[in-house]
GUSE-486865 format. One record per residue (C-alpha): x, y, z; chain. Coordinates in steps of 0.25 Angstrom, whole numbers, plus 5000, padded with zeros to 4 digits. Layout:
+------+------+------+------+
!    X !    Y !    Z ! dolo !
+------+------+------+------+
!    X !    Y !    Z !    A !
...
+------+------+------+------+
! end
This chain:
+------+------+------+------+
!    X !    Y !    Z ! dolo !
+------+------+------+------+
! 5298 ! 5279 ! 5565 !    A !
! 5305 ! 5271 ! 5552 !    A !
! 5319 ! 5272 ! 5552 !    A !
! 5324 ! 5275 ! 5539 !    A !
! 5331 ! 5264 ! 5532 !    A !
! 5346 ! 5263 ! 5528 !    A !
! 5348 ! 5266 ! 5512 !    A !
! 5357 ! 5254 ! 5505 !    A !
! 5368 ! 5261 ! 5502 !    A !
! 5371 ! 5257 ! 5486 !    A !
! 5380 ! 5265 ! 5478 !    A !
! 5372 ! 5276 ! 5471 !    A !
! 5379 ! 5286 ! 5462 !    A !
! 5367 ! 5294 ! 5465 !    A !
! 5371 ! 5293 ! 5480 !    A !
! 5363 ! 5288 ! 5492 !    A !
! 5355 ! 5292 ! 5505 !    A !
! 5355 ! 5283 ! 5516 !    A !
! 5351 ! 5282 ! 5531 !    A !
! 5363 ! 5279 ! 5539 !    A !
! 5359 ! 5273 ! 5552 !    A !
! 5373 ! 5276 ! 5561 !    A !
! 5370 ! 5290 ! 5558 !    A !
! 5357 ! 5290 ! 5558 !    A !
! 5357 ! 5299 ! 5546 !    A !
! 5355 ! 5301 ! 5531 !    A !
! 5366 ! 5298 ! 5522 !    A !
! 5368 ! 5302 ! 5508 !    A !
! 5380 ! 5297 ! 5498 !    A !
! 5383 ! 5305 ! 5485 !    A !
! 5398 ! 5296 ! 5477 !    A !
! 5405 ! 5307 ! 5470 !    A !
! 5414 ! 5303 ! 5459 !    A !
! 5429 ! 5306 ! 5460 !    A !
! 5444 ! 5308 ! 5449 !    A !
! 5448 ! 5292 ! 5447 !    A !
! 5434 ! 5285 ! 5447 !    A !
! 5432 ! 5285 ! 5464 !    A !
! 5421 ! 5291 ! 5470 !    A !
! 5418 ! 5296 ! 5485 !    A !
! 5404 ! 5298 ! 5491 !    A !
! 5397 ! 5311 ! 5497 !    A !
! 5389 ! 5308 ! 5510 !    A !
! 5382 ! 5315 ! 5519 !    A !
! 5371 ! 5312 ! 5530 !    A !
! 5358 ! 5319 ! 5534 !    A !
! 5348 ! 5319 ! 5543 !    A !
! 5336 ! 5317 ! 5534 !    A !
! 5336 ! 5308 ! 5521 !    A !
! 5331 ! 5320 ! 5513 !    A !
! 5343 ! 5328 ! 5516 !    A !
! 5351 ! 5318 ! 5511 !    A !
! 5346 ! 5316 ! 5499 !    A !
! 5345 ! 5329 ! 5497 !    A !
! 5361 ! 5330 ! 5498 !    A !
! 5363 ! 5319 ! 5490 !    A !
! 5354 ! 5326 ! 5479 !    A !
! 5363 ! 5338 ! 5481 !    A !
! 5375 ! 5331 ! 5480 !    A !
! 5375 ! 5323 ! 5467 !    A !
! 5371 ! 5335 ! 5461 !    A !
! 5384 ! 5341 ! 5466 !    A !
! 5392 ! 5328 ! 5460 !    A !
! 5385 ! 5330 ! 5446 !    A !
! 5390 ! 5344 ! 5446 !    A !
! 5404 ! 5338 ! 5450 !    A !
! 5405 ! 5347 ! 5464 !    A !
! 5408 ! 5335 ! 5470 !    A !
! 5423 ! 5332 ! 5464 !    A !
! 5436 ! 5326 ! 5474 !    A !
! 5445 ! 5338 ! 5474 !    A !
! 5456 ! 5332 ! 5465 !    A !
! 5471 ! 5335 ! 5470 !    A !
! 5477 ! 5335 ! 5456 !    A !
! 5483 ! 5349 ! 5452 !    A !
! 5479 ! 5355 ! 5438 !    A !
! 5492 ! 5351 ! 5433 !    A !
! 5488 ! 5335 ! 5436 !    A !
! 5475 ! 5336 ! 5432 !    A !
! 5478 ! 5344 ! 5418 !    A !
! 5489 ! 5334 ! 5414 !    A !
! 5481 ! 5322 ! 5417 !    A !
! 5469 ! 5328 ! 5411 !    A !
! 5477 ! 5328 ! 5398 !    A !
! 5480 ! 5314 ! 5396 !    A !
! 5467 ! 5308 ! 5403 !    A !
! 5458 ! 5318 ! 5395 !    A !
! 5463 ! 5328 ! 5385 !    A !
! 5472 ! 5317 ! 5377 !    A !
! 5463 ! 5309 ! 5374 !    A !
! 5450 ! 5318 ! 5373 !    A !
! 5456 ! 5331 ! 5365 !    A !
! 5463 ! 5332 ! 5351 !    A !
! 5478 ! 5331 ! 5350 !    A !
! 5480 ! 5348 ! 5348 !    A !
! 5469 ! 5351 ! 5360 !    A !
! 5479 ! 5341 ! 5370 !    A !
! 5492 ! 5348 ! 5367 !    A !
! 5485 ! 5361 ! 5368 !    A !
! 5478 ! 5354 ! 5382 !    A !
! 5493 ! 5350 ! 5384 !    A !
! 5501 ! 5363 ! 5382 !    A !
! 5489 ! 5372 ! 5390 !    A !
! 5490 ! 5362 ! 5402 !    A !
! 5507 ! 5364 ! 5402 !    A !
! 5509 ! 5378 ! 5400 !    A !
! 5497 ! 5386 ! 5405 !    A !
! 5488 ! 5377 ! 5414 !    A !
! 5501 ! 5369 ! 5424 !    A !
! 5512 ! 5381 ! 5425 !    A !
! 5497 ! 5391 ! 5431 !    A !
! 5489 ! 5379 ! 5438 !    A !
! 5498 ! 5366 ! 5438 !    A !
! 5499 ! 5364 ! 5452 !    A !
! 5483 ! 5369 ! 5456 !    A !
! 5475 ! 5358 ! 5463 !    A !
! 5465 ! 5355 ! 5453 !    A !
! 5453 ! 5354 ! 5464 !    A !
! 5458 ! 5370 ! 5468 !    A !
! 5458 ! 5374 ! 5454 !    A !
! 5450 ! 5387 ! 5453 !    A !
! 5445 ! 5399 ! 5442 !    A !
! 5458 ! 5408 ! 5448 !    A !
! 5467 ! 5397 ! 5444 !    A !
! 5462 ! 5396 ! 5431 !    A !
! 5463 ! 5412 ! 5430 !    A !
! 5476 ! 5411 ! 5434 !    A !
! 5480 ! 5402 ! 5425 !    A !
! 5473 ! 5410 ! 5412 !    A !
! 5475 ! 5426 ! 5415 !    A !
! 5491 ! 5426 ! 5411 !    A !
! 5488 ! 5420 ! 5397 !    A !
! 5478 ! 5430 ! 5395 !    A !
! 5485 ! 5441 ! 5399 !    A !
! 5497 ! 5436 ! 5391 !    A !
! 5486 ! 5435 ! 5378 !    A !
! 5486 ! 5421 ! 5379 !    A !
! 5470 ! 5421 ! 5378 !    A !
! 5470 ! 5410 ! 5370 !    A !
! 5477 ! 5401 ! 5376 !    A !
! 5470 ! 5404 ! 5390 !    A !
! 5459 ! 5400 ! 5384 !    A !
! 5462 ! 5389 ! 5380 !    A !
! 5469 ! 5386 ! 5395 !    A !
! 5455 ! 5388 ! 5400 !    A !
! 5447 ! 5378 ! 5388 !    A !
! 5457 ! 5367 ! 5393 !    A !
! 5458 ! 5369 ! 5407 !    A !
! 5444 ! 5371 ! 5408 !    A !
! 5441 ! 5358 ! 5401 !    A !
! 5450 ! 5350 ! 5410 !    A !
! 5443 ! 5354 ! 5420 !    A !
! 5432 ! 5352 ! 5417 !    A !
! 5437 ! 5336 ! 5418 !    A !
! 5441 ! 5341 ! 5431 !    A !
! 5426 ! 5342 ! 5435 !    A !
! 5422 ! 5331 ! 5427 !    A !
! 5432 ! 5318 ! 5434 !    A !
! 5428 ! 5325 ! 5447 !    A !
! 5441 ! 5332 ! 5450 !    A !
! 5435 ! 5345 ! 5450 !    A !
! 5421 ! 5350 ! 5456 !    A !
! 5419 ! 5362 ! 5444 !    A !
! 5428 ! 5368 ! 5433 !    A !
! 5436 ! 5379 ! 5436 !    A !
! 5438 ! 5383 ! 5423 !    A !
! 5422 ! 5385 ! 5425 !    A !
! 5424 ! 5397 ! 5432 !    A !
! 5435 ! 5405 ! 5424 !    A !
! 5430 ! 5414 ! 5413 !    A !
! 5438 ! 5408 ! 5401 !    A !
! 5450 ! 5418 ! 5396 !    A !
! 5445 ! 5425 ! 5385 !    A !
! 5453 ! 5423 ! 5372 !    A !
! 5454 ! 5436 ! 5363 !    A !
! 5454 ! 5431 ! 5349 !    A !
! 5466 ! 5435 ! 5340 !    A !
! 5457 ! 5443 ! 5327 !    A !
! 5456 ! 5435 ! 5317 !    A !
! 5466 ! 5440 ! 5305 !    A !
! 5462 ! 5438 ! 5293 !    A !
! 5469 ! 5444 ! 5279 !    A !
! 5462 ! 5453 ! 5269 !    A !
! 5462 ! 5447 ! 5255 !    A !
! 5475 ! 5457 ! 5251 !    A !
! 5482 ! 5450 ! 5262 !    A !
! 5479 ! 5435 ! 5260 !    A !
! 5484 ! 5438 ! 5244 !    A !
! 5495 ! 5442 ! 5250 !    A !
! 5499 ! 5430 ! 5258 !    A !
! 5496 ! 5421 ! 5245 !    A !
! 5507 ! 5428 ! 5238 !    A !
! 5517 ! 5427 ! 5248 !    A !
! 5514 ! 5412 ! 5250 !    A !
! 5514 ! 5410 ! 5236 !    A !
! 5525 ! 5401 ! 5232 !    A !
! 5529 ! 5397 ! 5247 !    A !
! 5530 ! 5384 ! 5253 !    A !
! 5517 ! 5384 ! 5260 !    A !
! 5510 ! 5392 ! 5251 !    A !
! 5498 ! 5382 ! 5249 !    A !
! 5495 ! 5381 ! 5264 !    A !
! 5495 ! 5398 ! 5265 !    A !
! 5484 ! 5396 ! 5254 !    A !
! 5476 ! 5385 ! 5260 !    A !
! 5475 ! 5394 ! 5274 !    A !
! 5471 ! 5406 ! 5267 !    A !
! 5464 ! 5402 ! 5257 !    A !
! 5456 ! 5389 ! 5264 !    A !
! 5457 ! 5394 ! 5277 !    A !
! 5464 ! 5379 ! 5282 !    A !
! 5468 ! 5380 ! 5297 !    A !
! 5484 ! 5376 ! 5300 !    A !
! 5484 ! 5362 ! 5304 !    A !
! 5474 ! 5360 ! 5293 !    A !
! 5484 ! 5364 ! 5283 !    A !
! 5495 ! 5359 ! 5288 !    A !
! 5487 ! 5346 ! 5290 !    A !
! 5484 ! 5345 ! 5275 !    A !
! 5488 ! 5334 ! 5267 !    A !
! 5488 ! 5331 ! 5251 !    A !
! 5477 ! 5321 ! 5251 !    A !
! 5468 ! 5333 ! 5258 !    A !
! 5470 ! 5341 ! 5246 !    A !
! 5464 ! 5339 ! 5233 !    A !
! 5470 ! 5350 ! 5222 !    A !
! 5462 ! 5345 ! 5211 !    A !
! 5448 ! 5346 ! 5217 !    A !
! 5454 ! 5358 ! 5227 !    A !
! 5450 ! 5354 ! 5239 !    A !
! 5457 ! 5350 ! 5251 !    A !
! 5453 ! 5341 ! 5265 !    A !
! 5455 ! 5347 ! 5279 !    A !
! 5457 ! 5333 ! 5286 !    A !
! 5469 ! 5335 ! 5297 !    A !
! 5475 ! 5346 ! 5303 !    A !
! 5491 ! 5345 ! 5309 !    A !
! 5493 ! 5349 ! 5322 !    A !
! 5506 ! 5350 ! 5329 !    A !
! 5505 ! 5342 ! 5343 !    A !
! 5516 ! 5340 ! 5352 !    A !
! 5529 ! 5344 ! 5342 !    A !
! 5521 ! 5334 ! 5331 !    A !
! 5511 ! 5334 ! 5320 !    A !
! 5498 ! 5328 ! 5322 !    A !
! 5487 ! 5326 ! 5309 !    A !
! 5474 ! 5328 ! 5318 !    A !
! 5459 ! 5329 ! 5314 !    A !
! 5454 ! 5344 ! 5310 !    A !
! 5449 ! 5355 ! 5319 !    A !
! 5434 ! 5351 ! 5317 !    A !
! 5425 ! 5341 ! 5309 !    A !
! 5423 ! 5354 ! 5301 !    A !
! 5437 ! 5357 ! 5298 !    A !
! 5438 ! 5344 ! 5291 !    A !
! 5432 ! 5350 ! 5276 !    A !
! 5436 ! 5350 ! 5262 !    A !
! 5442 ! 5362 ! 5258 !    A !
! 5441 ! 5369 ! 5244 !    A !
! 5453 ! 5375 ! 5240 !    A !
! 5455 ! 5387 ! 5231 !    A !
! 5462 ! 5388 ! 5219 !    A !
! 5473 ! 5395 ! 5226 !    A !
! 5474 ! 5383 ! 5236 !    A !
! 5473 ! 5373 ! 5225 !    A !
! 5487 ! 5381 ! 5216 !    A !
! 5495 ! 5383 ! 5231 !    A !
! 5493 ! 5367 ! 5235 !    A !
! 5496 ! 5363 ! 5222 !    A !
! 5508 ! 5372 ! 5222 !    A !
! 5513 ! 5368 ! 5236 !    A !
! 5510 ! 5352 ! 5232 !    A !
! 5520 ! 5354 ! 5220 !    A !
! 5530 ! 5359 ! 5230 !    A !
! 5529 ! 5350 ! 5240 !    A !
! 5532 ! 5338 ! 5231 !    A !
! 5544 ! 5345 ! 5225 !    A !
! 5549 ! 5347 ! 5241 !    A !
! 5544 ! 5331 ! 5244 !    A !
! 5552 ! 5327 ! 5231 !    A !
! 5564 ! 5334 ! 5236 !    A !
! 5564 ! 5329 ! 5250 !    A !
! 5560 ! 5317 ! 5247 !    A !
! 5556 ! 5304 ! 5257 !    A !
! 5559 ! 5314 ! 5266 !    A !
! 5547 ! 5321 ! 5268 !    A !
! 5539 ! 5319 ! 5280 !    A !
! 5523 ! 5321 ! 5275 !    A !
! 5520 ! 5321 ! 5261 !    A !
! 5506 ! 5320 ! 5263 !    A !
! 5506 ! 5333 ! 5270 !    A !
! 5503 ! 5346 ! 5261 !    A !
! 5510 ! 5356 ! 5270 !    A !
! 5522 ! 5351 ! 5275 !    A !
! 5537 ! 5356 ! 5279 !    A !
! 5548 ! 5355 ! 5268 !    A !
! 5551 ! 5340 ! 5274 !    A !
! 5535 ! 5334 ! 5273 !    A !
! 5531 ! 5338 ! 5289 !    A !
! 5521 ! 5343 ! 5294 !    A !
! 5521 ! 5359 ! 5295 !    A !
! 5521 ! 5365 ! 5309 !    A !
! 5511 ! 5377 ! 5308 !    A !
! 5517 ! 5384 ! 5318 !    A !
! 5531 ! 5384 ! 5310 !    A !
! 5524 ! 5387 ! 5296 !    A !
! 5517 ! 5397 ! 5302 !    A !
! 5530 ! 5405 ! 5308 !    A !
! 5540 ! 5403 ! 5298 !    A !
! 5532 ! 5404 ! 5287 !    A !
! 5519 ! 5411 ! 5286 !    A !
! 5522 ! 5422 ! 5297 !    A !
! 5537 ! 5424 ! 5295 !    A !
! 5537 ! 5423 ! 5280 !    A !
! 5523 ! 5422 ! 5274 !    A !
! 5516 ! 5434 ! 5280 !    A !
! 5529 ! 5443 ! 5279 !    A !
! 5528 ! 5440 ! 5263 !    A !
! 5515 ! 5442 ! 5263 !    A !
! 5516 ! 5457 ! 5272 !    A !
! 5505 ! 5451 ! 5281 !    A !
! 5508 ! 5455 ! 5297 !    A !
! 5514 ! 5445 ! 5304 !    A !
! 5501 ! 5443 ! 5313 !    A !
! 5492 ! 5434 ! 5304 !    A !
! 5491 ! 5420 ! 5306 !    A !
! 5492 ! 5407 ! 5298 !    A !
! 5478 ! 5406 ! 5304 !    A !
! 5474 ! 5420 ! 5300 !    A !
! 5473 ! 5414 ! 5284 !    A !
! 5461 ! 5405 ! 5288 !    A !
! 5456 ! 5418 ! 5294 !    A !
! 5458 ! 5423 ! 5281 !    A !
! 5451 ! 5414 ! 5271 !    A !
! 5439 ! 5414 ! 5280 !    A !
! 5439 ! 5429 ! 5281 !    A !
! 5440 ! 5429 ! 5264 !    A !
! 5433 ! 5420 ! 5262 !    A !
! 5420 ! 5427 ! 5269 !    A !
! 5424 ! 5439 ! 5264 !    A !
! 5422 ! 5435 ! 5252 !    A !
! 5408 ! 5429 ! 5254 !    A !
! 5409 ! 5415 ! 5259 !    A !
! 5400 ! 5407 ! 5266 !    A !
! 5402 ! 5405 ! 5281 !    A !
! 5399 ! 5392 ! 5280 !    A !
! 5407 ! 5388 ! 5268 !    A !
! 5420 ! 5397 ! 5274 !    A !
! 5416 ! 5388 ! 5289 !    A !
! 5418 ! 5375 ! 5281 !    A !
! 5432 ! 5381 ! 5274 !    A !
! 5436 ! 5384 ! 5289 !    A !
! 5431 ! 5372 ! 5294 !    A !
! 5425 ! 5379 ! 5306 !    A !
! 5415 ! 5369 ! 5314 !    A !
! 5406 ! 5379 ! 5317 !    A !
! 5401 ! 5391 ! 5308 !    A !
! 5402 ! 5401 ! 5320 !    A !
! 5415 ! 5398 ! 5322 !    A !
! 5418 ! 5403 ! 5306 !    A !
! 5407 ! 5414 ! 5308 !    A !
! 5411 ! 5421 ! 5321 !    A !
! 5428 ! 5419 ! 5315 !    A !
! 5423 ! 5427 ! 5302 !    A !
! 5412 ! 5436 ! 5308 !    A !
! 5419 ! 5449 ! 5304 !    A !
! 5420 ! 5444 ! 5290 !    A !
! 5405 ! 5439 ! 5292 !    A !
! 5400 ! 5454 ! 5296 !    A !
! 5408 ! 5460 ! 5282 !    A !
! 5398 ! 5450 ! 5274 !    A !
! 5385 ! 5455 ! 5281 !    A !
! 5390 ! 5468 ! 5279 !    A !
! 5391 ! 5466 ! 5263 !    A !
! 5378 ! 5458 ! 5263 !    A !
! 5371 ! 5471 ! 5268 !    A !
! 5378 ! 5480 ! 5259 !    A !
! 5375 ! 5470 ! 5247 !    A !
! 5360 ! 5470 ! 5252 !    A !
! 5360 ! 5485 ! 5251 !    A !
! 5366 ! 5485 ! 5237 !    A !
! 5356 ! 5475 ! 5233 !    A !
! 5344 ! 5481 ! 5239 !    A !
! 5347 ! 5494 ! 5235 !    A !
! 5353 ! 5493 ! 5224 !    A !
! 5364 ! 5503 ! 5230 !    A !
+------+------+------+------+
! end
């Protein structure tokens, strides 16, 4: 009878069998890669060479799925932070880290901080999400989940984790607030009361070009053409950490050239004539002159503060609108018009600067069901002549 050779025994990512003579057994070697750049090996010996292949087979199979991960001893609280500043701050937009940032420190650390990260499981995650739900905080839970979710899903893939807890928990479900848009009557209304005020012209932008807030606020006078009637959606301005920040738009989509109504042309020029005066009498003293909407010293208007103090505690009062519509809700409103009125989808997509068309289509899909019900009814009138 032959006696079966020794196998070399070279470094194989793939792993190795070999015939160890001291034992007189088959020997199979799988390395695993490890958090930091080591690696151990699996090993485990048979009796017969098929066997051990066969568990070789089996286990590099096992590492591809990653069920093969060093349980790490970092707590969520370690793992989290450090995941921010190796990862998320570099990787993610300025707005999308802050709100990384704020989740991880007051949701995510006060409920799990001090969790092992290896014993991590669904009923922690469970744990940590129910009390914002039941507090109608839908929104934000989900958002906790989408972040916590994706950290761990780096987790899995640096080998710290064997699977994704986040996996096996059904994301909370987020109730959308109903979209409230005015009526025609009630967005003539909120033009007379903002006639003549200090932010009149960006009230008319939103409502009657459906601009979003940091794309507003972010406009400045080289954006805005009067004589041709058109302005450029280039920025937005976003608040980050008590400062301003100038920061690319939403999407490639949202970066679009706008046509601008008459109404729009008359209340920018308007606030242009007003702003100078205000420059002239403050002087060198103003901040951003290139800014269109700006504070009464040149800054940068805060949306949350123009947003309290003015449109809700003044603006809707004037106008006898309820206190519960939105600065948001006027976007709603010039897409909801301007469908109404018979729009293209596309064309109103392209003013919203929406990436996708299902996104404008299931927003407005009430408005969408008004039209077909008024192309049937023309259809009637015209086939019948009734």
């Amino acid at each position: 009878m032959v006696k079966p050779r020794k196998a070399r025994r070279a470094p194989n990512n793939q792993g190795t069998v070999y015939f160890h003579k001291g034992r007189g057994r088959w020997v199979a070697c799988v390395p695993v890669a490890q958090a930091g750049g080591r690696t151990r090996t699996v090993s485990r010996s048979f009796t017969s060479q098929k066997e051990a292949v066969e568990w070789k087979t089996a286990v590099l199979a096992d590492r591809q799925k990653g069920l093969l991960a060093e349980p790490t001893r970092q707590t969520i609280r370690e793992f989290l932070e450090g995941w921010l500043e190796d990862w998320a701050r570099t990787s993610v937009g300025p707005r999308t880290f802050e709100t990384y940032s704020r989740v991880v420190r007051r949701y995510v650390v006060p409920v799990l901080g001090e969790v092992p990260l290896a014993k991590l499981g669904p009923q922690h995650l469970q744990r940590l999400y129910r009390p914002l739900v039941e507090a109608g905080h839908t929104r934000t839970a989900q958002l906790t989940h989408a972040m916590v979710h994706r950290a761990l899903g780096h987790a899995v893939k640096w080998n710290l984790l064997a699977r994704n807890p986040a996996d096996l928990v059904d994301p909370p479900r987020h109730r959308y607030r109903e979209m409230q848009a005015l009526d025609l009557e009630q967005a003539r209304r909120l033009l007379d009361a903002a006639r003549g005020e200090r932010l009149e012209a960006l009230y008319v932008l939103a409502l009657a070009c459906g601009l979003r807030e940091g794309e507003l606020l972010g406009l400045k006078w080289e954006d805005v053409d009067l004589k041709e009637g058109v302005l450029h959606v280039r920025r937005t301005l976003a608040w980050i950490d008590g400062s301003f920040r100038f920061l690319e738009p939403k999407t490639e989509k949202s970066r679009r050239t706008v046509v601008l109504p008459a109404v729009a042309v008359a209340a920018l020029k308007r606030h242009k004539a007003r702003q100078a005066e205000e420059r002239l009498a403050l002087g060198n003293a103003w901040v951003y002159p290139d800014l269109v909407f700006t504070t009464r010293i040149g800054t940068p208007l805060a949306k949350s503060d123009f947003i309290r103090r003015d449109f809700k505690k003044r603006l809707l009062g004037k106008a006898g609108l309820p206190p519960s519509v939105r600065f948001h809700d006027l976007r709603h409103t010039f897409a909801t018009l301007s469908l109404a009125g018979g729009a293209d989808l596309k064309a109103v997509q392209a003013a919203l600067g929406h990436a996708r068309l299902t996104t404008t289509a299931d927003t407005y899909a009430h408005v969408l069901a008004e039209q077909k019900r008024r192309i049937a009814q023309l259809m009637d009138e015209t086939l019948t002549g009734q």
